[in-house]
C-alpha positions, 0 to 999 in steps of 0.5 A: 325511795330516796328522800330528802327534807330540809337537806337531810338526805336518808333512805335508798334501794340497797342490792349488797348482799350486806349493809349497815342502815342508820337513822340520820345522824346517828349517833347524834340526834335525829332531825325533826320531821323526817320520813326515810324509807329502805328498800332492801332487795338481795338475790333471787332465792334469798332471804333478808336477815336483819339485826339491830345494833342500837335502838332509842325513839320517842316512847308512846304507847302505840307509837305514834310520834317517831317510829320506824316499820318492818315490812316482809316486802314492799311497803306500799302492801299494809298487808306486809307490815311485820310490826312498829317499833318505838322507845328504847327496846330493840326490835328482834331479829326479823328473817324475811320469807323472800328477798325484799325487806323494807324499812319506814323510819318517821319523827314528828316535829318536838322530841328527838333522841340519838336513833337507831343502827340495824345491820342487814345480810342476805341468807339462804332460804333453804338453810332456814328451814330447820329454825322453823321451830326456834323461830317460832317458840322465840317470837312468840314468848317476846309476843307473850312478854309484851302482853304480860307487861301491858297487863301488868301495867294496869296492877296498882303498885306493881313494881314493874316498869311494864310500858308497852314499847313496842306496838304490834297491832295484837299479832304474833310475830315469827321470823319467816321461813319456808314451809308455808310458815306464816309470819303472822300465827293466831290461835284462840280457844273460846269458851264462855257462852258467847263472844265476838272476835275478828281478823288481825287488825280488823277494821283494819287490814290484816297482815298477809301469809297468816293462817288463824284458828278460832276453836269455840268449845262449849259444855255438851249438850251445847250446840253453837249458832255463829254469824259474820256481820262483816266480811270483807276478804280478797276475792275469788280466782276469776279462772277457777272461780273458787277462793284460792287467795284469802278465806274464812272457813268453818269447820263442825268440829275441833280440826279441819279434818271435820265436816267443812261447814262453808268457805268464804272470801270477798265481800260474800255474807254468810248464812248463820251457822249451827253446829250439830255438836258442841265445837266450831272451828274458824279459820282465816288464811291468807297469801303473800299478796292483796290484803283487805279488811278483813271479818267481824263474828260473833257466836252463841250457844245456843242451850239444848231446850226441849219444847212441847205443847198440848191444846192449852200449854207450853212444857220446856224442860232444859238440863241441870248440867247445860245451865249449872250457874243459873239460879231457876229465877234466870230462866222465864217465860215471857216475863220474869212472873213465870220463872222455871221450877227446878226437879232433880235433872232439869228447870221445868216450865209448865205454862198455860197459854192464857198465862206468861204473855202467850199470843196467836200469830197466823202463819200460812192461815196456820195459828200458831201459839207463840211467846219467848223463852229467856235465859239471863247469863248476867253477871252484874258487870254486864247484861247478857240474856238469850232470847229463846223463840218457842211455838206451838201448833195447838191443833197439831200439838207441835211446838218449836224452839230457835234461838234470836241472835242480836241480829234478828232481834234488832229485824225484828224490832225493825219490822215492829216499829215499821209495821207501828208507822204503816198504821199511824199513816193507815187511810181509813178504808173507803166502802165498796159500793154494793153490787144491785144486779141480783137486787134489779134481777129480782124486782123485774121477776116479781113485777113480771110476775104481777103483771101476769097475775093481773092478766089472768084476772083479766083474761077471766073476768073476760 
């Protein structure tokens, strides 16, 4: 693209296998309120290497004034963005994984400063095949820096000048290369009881050739129920009708050696997910190509409770080494006057029905025994209680537990307060007639009856 504003002319298609890009002016200012683009195009097989010599926008803190954006390709696909730069550090070198590169330089109208310089030469993807690793470990520290600096920034007296010149939309950045490296890597362990995370750039769209794993480990005995309230992937492959592109997939375990879960992709709504043991992993992939939104999750692990009843009580037992942080006043039936009892191996709920706001509900002309068990993870800075629901067939001394997500809670409230409305508007029931046919049947047996007790009467008084 070659654009032209207030008569400065910047941006073009540019095929030599090298050249030398500058913002307008350079060294000078730049101009005010200008939008250049370079498209970068170099032989069939190749790669685009690109160096910057001189650096030096506006600074802000996710670069909003003056910037300029790498893409791995063409930069009408989001998807390709490797990153936006600002203020006064040099982006590092960039490796494209194919033979176009593009660059998007922008100024707003007030602050000005002398621009950039950046050289570009074309490679051979083949030779680049034994950097993979430095280019990886190299990119990722600069990643690494720019997060300890932003962190560092919020330390009182710190020392450090540590504002975050470059932007990268919380992504890791690699030069890109052969092997199917991505340009994009994430890697994520969790751990704590529960939690959210989403695609890169979620709700915006994430970058392409990117390959995510979210690896959620808990205590033993633990095992996790996990739910996508979003989902929003490129679709499936309309020949094989599988999803061959973009996809989210859940493992039941640690690797993706283990059993496969599910795979999902376009705007498919998983079903809730439970782990049989304590590990889940979660892997996003994606292709060079369409990118969307992509995911929103959030998971919970869900504590090993062991519930079982008789005609008149409720017995939970959940283990010391599940719950080790928890005083037993975090851990009630129904409200927080029936609090567990610690033993030596585990907090112990012995509840009569009649007791901790236990009611009956019919289910399938079935009466069930039914109240929830809480357990509070609090910590004072913020509110985080499971909600546990336990049942009971009395008759059968059956009992039941499930955990309620955030998501059926708010169902359940739903159909509550729907179910408050429908009676608030309920037309009282109008009373059906009386059926008077047995009534009718009866009176003429009796009269006939009479009638022929009259006759015999008569026939003797004869």
């Amino acid at each position: 693209m070659f654009l032209s504003f207030l008569g400065v002319k910047c941006g073009g298609i540019l095929s030599a296998p090298s050249g030398n890009i500058s913002s307008p002016n350079f060294p000078g200012l730049y101009p005010y309120n200008i939008d250049c683009a370079w498209l970068i195009v170099v032989a069939e097989g190749s790669s685009v290497l690109l160096t910057f010599h001189h650096f030096e926008l506006e600074y802000h803190a996710s670069c909003a004034y003056d910037y300029i954006k790498i893409y791995n390709g063409i930069s009408e696909d989001e998807g390709n963005l490797l990153g936006i730069f600002c203020g006064d550090i040099s982006p590092p070198q960039f490796t494209s994984s194919w033979n176009v590169m593009s660059i998007i330089f922008h100024s707003d109208r007030h602050v000005a400063h002398r621009g950039f310089s950046v050289g570009y030469r074309k490679g051979n993807l083949t030779d680049l095949m034994q950097y993979d690793r430095f280019s990886k470990v190299n990119f990722c520290l600069f990643f690494i820096c720019i997060q300890l600096s932003t962190a560092a920034l919020q330390q009182e007296g710190s020392g450090f000048d540590s504002r975050p010149r470059v932007f990268l939309h919380g992504v890791c950045m690699f030069s890109l290369s052969m092997r199917g490296f991505s340009p994009c890597e994430c890697q994520q362990v969790l751990s704590v009881v529960s939690g959210n995370f989403t695609s890169p750039n979620f709700p915006n769209i994430y970058p392409n050739n990117i390959n995510c794993h979210w690896s959620i480990t808990l205590e033993a005995g633990y095992r996790i129920k996990l739910y996508f309230p979003v989902m929003d992937l490129e679709g499936r492959n309309s020949l094989s009708d599988e999803c061959d592109y973009d996809s989210v997939s859940v493992y039941d375990g640690d690797s993706q050696a283990d059993a496969l879960m599910g795979r999902w992709c376009g705007r498919e709504q998983p079903p809730s997910i439970i782990s049989k043991g304590n590990q889940l992993l979660v892997v996003l992939s994606t292709d060079r190509n369409e990118a969307h939104r992509g995911f929103s999750a959030s998971y919970l692990g869900v504590v090993p409770v062991n519930v079982s009843c008789t005609r008149s009580e409720f017995t939970i037992l959940i283990p010391q080494q599940s719950l080790p942080q928890l005083d037993r006043e975090s851990i009630y039936l129904g409200n927080p006057t029936c609090t567990a009892q610690l033993t030596t191996t585990s907090y112990k709920i012995l509840a009569q029905f009649v007791n901790c706001g236990t009611a009956s509900q019919k289910h399938r002309n079935i009466t069930m025994l039914v109240n929830k068990l809480y357990i509070d993870f609090s910590d004072g800075k913020q509110q985080n209680v499971q909600e546990y629901k336990v049942q009971c067939d009395a008759l059968r001394k059956v009992a039941s537990v499930s955990i309620i997500s955030a998501e059926e809670r708010r169902l359940e409230e739903q159909a509550l307060q729907t179910d408050s409305d429908s009676s608030a508007y309920a037309v009282e029931p109008q009373a059906e007639p009386h059926d008077l046919s047995d009534i009718v049947f009866i009176s003429i047996c009796v009269l006939a009856v009479i009638l022929m007790v009259i006759a015999i009467v008569w026939l003797v008084l004869l």
